[in-house]
N, C-alpha and C positions, 0 to 999 in steps of 0.2 A: 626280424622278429625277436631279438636277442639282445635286453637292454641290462646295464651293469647298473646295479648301485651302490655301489664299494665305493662311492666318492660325491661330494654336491650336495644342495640341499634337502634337509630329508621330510621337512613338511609340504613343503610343494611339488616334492618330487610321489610322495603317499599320497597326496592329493588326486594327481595327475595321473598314476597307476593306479588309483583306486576308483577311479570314478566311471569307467566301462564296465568295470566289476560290480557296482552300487548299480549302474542302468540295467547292467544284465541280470542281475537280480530281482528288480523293480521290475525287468520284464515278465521273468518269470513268476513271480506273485501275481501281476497285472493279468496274466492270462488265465492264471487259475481265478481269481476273482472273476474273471468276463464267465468263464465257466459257471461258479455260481448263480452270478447274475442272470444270468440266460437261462439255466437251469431253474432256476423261482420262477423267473416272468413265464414259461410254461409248462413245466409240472408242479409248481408249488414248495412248499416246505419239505412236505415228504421227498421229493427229486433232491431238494438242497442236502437233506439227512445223508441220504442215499451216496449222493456222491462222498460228502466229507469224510462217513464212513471209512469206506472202498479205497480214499485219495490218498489216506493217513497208509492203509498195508501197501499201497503202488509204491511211495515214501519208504517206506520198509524196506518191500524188496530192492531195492538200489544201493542199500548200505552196503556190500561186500565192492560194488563198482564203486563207492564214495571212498571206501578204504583203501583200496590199492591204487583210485588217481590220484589223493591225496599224498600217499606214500611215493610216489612216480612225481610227483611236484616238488617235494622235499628234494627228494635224490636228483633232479635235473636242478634246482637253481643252486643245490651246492656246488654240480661240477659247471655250472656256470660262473660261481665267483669264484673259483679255483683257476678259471682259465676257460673250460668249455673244449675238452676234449670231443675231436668230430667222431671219433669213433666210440670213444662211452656214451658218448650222447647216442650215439646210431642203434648201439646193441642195448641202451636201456629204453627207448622208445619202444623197439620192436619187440622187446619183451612185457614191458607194459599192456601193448597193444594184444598180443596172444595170448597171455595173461586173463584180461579183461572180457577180451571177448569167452575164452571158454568159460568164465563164470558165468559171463549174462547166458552162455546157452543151459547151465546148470539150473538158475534160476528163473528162469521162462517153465522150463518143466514143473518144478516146486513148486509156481505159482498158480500154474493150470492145475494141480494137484488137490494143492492147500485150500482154494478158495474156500468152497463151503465148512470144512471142518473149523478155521480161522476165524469167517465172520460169523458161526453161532460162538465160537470164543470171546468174540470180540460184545455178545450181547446183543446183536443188531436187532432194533424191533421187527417185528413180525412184516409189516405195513412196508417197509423198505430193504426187505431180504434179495426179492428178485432183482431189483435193480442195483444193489450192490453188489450182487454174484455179475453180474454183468459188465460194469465197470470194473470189476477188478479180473475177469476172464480178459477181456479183450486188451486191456493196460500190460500184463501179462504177455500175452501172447505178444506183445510187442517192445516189451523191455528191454530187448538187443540194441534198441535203437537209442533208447537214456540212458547206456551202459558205453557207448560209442561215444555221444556227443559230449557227456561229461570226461570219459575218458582224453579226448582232444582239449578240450580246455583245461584240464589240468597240466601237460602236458607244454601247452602253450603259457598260462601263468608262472609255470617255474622258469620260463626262460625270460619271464618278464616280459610278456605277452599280453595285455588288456584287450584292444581293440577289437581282435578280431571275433575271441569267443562274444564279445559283446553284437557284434554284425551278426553272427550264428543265431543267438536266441533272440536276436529282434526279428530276423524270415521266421525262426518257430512260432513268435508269439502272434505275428501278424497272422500267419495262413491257420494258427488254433480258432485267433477270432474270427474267421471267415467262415471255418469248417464250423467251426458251433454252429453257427447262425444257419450252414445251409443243414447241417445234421438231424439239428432240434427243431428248428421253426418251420424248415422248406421238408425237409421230407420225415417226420417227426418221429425221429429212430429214438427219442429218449436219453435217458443217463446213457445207454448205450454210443448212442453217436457223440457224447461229450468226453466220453473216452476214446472211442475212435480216431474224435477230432486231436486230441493231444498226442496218441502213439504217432499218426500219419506227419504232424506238424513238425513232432521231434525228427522222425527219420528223413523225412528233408531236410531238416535243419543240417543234419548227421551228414547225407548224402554227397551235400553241398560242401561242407567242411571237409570233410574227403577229396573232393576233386580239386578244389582250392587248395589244398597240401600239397596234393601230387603234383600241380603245377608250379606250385614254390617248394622244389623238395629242397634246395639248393639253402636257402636261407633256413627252410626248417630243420633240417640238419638231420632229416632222414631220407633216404636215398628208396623205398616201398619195394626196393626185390624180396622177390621171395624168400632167400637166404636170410636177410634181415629181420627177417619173422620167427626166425628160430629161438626158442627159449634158452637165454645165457644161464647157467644154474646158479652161478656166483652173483647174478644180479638177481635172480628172482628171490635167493636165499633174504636180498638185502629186504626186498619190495614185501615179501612176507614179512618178516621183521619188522617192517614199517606199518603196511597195510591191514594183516591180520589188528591187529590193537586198535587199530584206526578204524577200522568197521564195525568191530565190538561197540568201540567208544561211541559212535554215530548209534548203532543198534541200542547200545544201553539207554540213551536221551528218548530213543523213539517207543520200546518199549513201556517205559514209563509211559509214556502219551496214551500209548496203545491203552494201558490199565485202565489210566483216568479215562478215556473214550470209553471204555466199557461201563466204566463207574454212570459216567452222565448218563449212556444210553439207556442204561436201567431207569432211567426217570421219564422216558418215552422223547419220541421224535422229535417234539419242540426244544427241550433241554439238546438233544444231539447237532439241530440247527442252530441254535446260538452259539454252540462251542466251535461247532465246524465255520462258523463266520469269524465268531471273535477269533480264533486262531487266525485266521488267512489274513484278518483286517493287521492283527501281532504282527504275522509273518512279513508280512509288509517292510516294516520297521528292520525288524529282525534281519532279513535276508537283503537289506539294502546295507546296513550296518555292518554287516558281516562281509560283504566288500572291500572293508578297510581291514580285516583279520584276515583276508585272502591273500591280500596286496601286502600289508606288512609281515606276513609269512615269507612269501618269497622273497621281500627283501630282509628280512632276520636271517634267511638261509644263509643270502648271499657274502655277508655282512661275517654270516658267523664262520662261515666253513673258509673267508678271507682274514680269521684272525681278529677283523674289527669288531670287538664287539660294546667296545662305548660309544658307537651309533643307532645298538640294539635298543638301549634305553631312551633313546629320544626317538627311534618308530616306536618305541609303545608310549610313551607321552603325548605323539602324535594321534596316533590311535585314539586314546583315551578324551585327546579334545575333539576330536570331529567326531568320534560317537554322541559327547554327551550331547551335543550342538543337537544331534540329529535325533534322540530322544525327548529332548525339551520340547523340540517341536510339535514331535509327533503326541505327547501327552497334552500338550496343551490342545492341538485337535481333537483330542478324546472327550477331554473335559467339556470343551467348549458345544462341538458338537455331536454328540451319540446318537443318536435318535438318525440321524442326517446321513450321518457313515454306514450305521447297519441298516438304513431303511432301503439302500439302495438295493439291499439281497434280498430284504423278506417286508411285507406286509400283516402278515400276522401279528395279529394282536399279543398271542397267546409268547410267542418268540419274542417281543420287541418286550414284551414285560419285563424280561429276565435280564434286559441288555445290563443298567445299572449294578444288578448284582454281581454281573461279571466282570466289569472291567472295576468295581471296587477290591475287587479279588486279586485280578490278575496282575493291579498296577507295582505290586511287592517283588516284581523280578525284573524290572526294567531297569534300577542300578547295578544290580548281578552283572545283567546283560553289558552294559556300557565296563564294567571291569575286565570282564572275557572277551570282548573284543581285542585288548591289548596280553593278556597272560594265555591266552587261546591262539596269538600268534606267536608269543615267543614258544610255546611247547611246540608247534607244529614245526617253526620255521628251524631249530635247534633238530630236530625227528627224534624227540624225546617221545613216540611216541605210547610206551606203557605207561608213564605219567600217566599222561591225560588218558588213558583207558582205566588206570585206576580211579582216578578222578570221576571220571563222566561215570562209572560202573559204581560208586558208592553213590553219586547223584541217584541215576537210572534205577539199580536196583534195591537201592535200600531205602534212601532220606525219600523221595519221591512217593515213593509207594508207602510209605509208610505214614507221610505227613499227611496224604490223599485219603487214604483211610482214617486215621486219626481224626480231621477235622468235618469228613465231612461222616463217616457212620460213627465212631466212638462219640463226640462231643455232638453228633445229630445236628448238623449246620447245612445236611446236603450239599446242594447246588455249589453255594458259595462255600462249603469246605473244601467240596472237591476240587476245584480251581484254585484257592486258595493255597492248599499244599503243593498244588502242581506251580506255582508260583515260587512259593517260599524256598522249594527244593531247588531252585538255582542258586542260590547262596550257595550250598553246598559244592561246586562247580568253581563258585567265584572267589570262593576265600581261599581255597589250597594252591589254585596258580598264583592268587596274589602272595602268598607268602612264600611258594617255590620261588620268586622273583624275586622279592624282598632281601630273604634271608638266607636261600641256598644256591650254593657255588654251580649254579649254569656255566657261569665264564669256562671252567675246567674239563668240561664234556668234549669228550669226540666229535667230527664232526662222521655225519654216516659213509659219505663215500671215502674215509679212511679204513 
């Protein structure tokens, strides 16, 4: 499970590591969209609102678990190009693992808690209250399980790992689209059972990846006693370090969303359905893309905590070409067909009107995006990670929020303001890694497991 990139070509070798990561991403976009899809074809628009809502705070609660895998991915492929000590590697797994899991049981509570106070925050309209209290109760109650399955692939990517977490979410994605189908259509439990269907899909996904380790513990390079579950203090000090900043940075990006959601939702249900599709149709892009930021993280780690780091610059040139390759594409789809893409979620007249106005909007941060692919691996892969929490946190909480309002109530543009700024605010994002690369001495940093 354990591949070195300290040496060999580095475009086909990003290629080829990033490309399980790209599918298991496309998986998990693909089954949120079958989500939607199924959710229109029989509750309507209102079911579609309902979910997107609800999907965006699920997304939420998972940033403190995105933070410390993230930070557990750093720290494992550096002491992988270092060499791949079997005993750092044992006692940082095991505390990763304890780690993680106490927060997901932390935030299972918060989120059975939070719901209703959250989504009247959030503006939800009236017409789609119940059903988002619903999907986000039951998503909730089963968080342990996206807390687990992320936890393992992070885990497995530092060590240079693809394949497998990619077999993991393709069982999730498969048995989600099963469960919809019998949730919603065969025994018609509603938004309800399209949450259902996702928590049950994840924890097998989870389950399975589980016992799949335990049986390769030998190659995974953790050995599952109990002893090795014990929290190292000197490594969790690091993983905090790491992880706390890294889940801010994830929360800063999502709160902002959260805002702009609230903004749209204020214009009633139709405006909350286009947004809730044009995101997922983005996210698409987005989370296949970010594949190649996943993949050239772990190999920046590897690369940097081995000293080499003028092969750091050719993964992020790499980077930077198979993004743009894979945006070109996808805008030219947009362009070409809109009507076609978002007709597949809604029928609504009232929704499909709006499509144009959004994706004139939203197409102002798709070069941001293609730059942060490559300056969004070397921050992570380097565990610079307050950079990038300072970064993402003047994104998140300032430029975002502030463009969002600006353009759509100050200069009264609504709809298309408020998309708009949520657009334009990734610049903000994409020019300060660009110029931390450019013009400041990265080469000079520590690496973290020093």
């Amino acid at each position: 499970m354990i591949r070195d990139f300290t040496s060999g070509p580095v475009l086909g070798s990003l290629l080829r590591f990033s490309l399980p990561f790209m599918l298991s991403n496309a998986m998990q976009v693909l089954y949120s969209l079958v989500d939607m899809f199924i959710v229109n074809l029989y509750l309507g628009s209102r079911g579609v609102a309902a979910v997107s809502i609800a999907s965006q705070l699920f997304v939420f609660l998972t940033m403190l678990c995105l933070g410390f895998s993230s930070g557990g991915q750093v720290l494992i492929a550096q002491l992988i190009g270092r060499g791949g000590d079997p005993v750092k590697l044992n006692r940082t797994i095991g505390t990763l693992f304890s780690t993680v899991t106490l927060a997901g049981a932390g935030i299972t509570v918060l989120g059975l808690v939070t719901a209703d106070p959250v989504l009247r925050l959030l503006a939800t309209p009236a017409e789609v209250m119940d059903d988002a209290r619903d999907y986000t109760l039951v998503c909730s109650a089963g968080i342990l399980f996206a807390y687990g399955y992320n936890m393992v692939s992070a885990v497995l990517r530092g060590m240079g790992d693809s394949r497998h977490p990619f077999i993991f979410i393709l069982i999730a994605s498969i048995l989600n689209i099963m469960l919809d189908w019998l949730f919603i259509a065969i025994f018609h439990w509603g938004v309800f059972g399209a949450g259902l269907a996702t928590i049950l899909s994840q924890g097998i996904a989870f389950f399975y990846a589980l016992i799949f380790l335990m049986r390769h513990r030998a190659a995974f390079g953790f050995d599952f006693r109990w002893r090795s579950f014990r929290i190292a203090p000197e490594i969790l000090r690091t993983l905090t370090w790491l992880g706390v900043p890294f889940a801010i940075r994830f929360a800063a990006i999502h709160v902002s969303m959260l805002f702009v959601n609230a903004l749209v939702n204020g214009l009633g249900y139709q405006a909350a359905a286009v947004f809730g599709i044009g995101v997922r149709l983005d996210d698409f892009v987005a989370k296949v893309s970010q594949g190649i930021m996943l993949a050239g993280a772990t190999m920046i780690g590897q690369n940097f905590s081995a000293g080499k780091t003028d092969r750091i610059a050719r993964i992020m040139h790499a980077s930077w070409f198979i993004s743009s390759v894979m945006y070109m594409i996808y805008l030219l789809l947009l362009w070409l067909f809109p009507y076609h893409l978002y007709g597949c979620f809604t029928d609504d007249p009232e929704v499909l009107k709006l499509v144009p106005v959004f994706i004139m909007a939203i197409i102002w941060h798709y070069p941001a995006h293609v730059i942060m692919r490559g300056t969004n691996a070397l921050i992570h892969g380097i565990g610079h990670a307050w950079l990038g929490l300072a970064i993402a946190a003047f994104d998140g909480f300032v430029v975002r929020l502030i463009l969002s309002w600006l353009f759509g109530i100050t200069f009264d543009l609504g709809f298309f303001g408020f998309i708009l700024g949520y657009a334009l605010a990734t610049w903000a994002t994409a020019l300060p890694g660009l110029i931390y690369y450019l013009w400041c001495p990265w080469q000079r940093r520590r690496a973290v497991i020093d």
